[in-house]
N, CA, C and O of each residue as an XYZ file, in Angstrom:
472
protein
N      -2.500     14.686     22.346
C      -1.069     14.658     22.492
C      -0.496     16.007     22.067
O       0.352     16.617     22.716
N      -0.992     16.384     21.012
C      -0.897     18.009     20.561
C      -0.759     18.890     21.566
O       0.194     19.579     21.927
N      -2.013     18.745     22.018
C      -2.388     19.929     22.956
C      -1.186     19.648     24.767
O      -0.601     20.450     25.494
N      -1.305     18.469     24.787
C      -0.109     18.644     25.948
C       1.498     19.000     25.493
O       2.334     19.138     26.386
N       1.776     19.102     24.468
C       2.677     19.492     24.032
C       2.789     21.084     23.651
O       3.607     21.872     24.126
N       2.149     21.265     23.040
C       1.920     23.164     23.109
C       1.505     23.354     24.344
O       1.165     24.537     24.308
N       1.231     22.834     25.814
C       0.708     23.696     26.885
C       2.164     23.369     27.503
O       2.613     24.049     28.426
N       2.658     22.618     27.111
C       4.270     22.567     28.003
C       5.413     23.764     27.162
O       6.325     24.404     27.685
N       4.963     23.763     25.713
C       5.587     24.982     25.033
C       5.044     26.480     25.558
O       5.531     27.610     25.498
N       4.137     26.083     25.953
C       3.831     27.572     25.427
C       2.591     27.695     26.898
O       1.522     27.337     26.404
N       2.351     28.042     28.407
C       1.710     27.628     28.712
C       1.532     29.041     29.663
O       2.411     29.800     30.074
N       0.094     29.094     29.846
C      -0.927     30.125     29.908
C      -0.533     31.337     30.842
O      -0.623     32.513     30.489
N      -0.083     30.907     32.082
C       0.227     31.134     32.927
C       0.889     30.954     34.349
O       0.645     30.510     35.472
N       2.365     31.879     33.242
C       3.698     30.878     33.857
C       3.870     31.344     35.240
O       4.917     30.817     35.616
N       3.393     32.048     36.180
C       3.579     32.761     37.398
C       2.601     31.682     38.133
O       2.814     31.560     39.339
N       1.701     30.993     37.655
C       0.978     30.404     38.875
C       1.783     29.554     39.600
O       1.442     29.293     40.754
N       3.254     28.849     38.929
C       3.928     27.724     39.970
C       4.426     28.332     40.848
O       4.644     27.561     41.782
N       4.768     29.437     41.088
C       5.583     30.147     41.761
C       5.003     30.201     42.985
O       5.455     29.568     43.939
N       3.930     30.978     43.058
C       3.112     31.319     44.461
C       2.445     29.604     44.896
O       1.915     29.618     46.007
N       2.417     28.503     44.343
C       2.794     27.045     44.802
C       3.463     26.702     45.158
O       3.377     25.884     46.074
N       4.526     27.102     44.671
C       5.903     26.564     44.864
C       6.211     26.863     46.944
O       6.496     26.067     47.838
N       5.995     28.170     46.945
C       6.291     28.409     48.403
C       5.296     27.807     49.294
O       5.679     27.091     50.219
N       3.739     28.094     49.047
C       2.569     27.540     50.001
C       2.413     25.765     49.976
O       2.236     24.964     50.895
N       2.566     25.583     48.520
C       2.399     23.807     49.011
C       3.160     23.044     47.817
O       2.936     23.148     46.611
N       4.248     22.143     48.558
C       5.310     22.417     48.286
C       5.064     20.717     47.354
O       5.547     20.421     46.261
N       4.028     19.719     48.383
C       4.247     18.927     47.421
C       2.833     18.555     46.649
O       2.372     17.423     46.504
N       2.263     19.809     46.192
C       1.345     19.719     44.783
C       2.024     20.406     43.983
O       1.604     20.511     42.831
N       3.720     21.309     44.511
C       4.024     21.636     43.192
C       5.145     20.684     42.874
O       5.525     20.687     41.703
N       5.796     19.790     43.799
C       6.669     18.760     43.109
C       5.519     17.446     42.335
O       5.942     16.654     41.493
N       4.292     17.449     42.752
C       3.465     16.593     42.108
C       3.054     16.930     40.474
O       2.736     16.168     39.560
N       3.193     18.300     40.524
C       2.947     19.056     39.325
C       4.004     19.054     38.402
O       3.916     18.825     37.196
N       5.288     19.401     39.230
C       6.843     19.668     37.960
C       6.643     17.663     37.284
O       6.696     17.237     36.131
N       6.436     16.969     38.510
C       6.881     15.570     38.169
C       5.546     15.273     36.909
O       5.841     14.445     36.047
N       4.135     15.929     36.816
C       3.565     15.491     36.071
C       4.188     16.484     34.629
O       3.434     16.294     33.674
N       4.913     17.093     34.409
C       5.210     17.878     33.278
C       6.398     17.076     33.092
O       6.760     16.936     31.923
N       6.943     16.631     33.815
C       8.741     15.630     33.224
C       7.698     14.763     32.439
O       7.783     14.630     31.218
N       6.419     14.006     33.408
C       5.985     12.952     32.901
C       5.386     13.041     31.363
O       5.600     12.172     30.518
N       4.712     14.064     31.170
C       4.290     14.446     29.743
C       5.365     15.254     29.069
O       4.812     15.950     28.217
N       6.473     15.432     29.082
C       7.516     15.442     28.374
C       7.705     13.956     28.003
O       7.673     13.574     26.834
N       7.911     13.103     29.097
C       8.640     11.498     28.522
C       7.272     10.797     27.469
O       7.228     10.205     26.391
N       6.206     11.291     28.557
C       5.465     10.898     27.162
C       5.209     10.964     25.746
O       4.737     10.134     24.969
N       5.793     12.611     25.525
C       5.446     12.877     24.143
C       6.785     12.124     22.931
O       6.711     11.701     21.778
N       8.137     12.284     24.118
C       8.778     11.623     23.454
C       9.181     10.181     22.956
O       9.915      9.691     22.098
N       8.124      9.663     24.168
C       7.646      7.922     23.549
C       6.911      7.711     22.782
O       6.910      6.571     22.317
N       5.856      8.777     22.239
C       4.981      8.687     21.434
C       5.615      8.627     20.127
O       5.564      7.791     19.225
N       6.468     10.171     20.317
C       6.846     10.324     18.692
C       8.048      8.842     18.496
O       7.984      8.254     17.416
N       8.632      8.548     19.098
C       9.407      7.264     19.273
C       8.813      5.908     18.822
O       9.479      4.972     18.378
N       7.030      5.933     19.051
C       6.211      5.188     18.476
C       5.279      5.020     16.918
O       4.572      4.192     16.344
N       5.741      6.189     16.752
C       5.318      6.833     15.374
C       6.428      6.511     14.433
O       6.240      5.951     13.353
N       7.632      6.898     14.899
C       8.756      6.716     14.385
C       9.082      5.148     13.955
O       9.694      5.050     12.891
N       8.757      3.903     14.635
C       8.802      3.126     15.080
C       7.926      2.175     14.083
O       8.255      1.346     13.234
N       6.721      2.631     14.533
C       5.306      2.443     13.293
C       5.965      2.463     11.781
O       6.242      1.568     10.982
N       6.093      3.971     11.758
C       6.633      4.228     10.167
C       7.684      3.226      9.385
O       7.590      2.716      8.269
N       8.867      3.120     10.526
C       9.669      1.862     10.446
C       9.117      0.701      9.606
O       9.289      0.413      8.421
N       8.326      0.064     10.686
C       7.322     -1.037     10.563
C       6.653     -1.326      9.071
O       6.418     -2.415      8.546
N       6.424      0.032      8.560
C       4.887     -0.259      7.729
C       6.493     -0.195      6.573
O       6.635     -1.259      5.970
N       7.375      0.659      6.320
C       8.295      0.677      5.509
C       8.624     -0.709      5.466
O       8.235     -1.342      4.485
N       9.283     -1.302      6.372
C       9.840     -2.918      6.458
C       8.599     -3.781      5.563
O       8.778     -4.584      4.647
N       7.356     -3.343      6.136
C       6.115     -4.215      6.026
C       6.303     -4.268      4.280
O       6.882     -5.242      3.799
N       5.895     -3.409      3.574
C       5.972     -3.079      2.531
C       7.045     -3.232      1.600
O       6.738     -3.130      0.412
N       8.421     -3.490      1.933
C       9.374     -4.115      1.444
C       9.489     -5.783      0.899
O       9.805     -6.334     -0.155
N       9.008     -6.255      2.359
C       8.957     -7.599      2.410
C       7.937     -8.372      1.097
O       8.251     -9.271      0.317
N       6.396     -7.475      1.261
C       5.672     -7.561      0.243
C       6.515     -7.694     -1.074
O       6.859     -8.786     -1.526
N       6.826     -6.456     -1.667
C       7.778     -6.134     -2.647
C       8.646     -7.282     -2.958
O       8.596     -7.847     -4.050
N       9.757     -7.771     -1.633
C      10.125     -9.069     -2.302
C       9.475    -10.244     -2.102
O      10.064    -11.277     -2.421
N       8.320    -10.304     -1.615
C       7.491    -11.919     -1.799
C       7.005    -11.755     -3.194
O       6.950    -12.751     -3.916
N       6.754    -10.937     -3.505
C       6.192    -10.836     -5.023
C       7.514    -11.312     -5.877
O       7.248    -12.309     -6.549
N       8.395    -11.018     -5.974
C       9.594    -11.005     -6.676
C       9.984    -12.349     -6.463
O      10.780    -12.818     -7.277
N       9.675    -12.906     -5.742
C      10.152    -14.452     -5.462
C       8.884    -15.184     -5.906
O       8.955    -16.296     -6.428
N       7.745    -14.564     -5.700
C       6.998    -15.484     -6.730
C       7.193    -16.018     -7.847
O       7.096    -17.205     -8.161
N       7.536    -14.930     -8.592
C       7.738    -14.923     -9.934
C       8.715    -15.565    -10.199
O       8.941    -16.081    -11.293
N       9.322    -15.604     -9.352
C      11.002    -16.353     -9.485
C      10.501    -18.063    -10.289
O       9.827    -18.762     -9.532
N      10.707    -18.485    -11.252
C      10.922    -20.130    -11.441
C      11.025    -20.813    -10.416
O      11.974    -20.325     -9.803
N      10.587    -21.722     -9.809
C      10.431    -23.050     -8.720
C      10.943    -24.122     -9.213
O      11.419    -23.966    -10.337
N      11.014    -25.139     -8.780
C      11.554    -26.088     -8.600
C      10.991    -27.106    -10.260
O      11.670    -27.928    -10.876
N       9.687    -26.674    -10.540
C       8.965    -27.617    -11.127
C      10.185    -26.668    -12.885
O      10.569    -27.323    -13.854
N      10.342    -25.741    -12.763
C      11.327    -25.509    -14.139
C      12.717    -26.200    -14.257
O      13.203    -26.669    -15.286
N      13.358    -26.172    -12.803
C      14.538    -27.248    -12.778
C      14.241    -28.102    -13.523
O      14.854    -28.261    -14.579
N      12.729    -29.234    -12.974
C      12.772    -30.789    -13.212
C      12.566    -30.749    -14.791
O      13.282    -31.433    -15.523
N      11.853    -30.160    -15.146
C      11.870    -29.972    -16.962
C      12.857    -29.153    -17.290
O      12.399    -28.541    -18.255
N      14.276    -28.634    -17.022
C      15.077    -28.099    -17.532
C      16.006    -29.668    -17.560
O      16.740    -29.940    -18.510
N      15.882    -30.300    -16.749
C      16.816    -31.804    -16.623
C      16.332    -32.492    -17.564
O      17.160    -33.129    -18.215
N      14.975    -32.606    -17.940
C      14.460    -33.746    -18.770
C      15.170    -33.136    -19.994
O      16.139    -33.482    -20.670
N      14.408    -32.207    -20.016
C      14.975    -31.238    -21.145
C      16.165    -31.878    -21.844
O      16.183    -32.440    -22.940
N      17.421    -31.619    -20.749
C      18.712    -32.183    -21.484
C      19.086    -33.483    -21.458
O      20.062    -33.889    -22.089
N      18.199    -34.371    -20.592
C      18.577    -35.600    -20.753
C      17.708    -36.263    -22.172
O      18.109    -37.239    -22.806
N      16.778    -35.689    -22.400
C      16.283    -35.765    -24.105
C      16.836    -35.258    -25.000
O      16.650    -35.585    -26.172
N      17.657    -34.321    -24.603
C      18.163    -33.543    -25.989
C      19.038    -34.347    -26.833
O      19.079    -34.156    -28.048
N      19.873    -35.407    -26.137
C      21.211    -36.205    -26.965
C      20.184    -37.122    -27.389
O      20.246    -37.258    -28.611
N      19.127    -37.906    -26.792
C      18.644    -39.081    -27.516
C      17.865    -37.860    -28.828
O      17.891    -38.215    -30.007
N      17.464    -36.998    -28.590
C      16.906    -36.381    -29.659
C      17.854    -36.019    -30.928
O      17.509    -36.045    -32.109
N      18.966    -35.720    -30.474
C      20.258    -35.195    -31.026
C      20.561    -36.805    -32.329
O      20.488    -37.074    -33.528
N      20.829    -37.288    -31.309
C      20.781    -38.805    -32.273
C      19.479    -38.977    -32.843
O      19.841    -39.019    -34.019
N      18.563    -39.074    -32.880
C      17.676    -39.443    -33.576
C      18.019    -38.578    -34.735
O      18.104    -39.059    -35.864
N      18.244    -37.165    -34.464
C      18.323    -36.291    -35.857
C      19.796    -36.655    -36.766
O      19.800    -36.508    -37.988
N      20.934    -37.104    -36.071
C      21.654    -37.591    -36.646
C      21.338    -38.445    -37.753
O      21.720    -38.347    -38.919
N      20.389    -39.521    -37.083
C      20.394    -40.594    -37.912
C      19.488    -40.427    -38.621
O      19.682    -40.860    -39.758
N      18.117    -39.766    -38.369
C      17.585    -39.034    -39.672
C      18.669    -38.409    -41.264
O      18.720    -38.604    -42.478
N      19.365    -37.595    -40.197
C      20.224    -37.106    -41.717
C      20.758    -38.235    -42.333
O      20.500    -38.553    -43.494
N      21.607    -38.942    -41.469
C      22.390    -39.981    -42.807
C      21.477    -41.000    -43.730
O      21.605    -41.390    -44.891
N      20.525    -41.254    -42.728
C      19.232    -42.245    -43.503
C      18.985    -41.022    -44.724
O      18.811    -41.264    -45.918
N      19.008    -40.104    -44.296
C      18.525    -39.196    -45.840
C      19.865    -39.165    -46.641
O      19.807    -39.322    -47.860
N      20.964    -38.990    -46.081
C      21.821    -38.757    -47.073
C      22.095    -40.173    -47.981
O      22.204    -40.300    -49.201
N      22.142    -40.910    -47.187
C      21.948    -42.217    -48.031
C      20.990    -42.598    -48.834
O      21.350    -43.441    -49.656
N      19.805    -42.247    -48.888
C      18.692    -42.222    -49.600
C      19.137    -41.160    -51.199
O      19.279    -41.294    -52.415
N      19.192    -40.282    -50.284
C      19.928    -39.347    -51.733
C      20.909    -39.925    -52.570
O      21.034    -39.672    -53.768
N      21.596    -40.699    -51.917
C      22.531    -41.166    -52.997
C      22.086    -42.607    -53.594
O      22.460    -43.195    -54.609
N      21.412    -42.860    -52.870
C      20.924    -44.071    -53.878
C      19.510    -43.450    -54.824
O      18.940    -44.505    -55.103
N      19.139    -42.948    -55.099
C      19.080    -42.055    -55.851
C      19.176    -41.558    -56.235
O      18.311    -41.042    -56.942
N      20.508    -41.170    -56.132
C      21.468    -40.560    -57.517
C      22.022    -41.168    -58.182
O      22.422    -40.783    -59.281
N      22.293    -42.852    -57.465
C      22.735    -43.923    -58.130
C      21.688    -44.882    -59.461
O      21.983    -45.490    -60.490
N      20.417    -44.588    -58.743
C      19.177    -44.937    -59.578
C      18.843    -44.035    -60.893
O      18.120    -44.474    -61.787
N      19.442    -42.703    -60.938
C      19.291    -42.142    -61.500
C      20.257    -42.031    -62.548
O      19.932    -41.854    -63.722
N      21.526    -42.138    -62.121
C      22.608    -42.491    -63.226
C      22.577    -43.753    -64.294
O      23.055    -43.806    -65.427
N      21.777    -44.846    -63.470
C      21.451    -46.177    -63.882
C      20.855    -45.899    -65.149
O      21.317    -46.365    -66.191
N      19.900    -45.197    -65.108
C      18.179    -45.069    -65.846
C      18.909    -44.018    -66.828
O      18.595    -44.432    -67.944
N      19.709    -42.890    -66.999
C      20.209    -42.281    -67.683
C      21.372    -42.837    -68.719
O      22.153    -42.158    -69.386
N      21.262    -44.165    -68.660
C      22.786    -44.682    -69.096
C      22.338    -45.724    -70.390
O      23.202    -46.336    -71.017
């Protein structure tokens, strides 16, 4: 692809179309039409490269965020974030009533203790 591109830049010997051009007229319109044609080609190529590069950039993004959504928490942290709080008040009460069962304990033992001191 190189090389048809530097022979359309830059090409060996630019006087030979000429003396074609007059003697045979359509190997040199067969000729200009194959140089349009490797012009359109080179610029579909690089258009395909361009295109590619696109591609592998996008490609590589997407990666980037499938990873990031992995990591993300699923569904299964919701369902134990719910239990979670639907235990927390029966837990909440239980500790309630832990304390007053203790605070009441304390004082009847402070009451037992005033008793025995008296």
């Amino acid at each position: 692809m190189r090389a048809l591109s530097e022979e359309l830049e830059n090409p060996h010997n630019r006087h030979r179309w000429r003396k074609l051009e007059g003697s045979d007229a359509t190997t040199y319109e067969m000729l200009t039409k194959i140089q349009a044609l490797q012009r359109r080609l080179i610029a579909k190529t690089e258009e395909a490269v361009e295109r590619d590069l696109l591609i592998a950039e996008k490609d590589k993004l997407y990666v980037e965020c499938k990873n990031i959504l992995a990591r993300q928490p699923g569904p299964e942290v919701a369902e134990q974030l719910s239990a979670y709080q639907q235990a927390r008040p029966r837990a909440a009460g239980h500790a309630h009533g832990l304390a007053s069962s203790d605070s009441s304990r304390a004082a009847r033992a402070r009451r037992c203790a005033t008793r025995r001191g008296r």
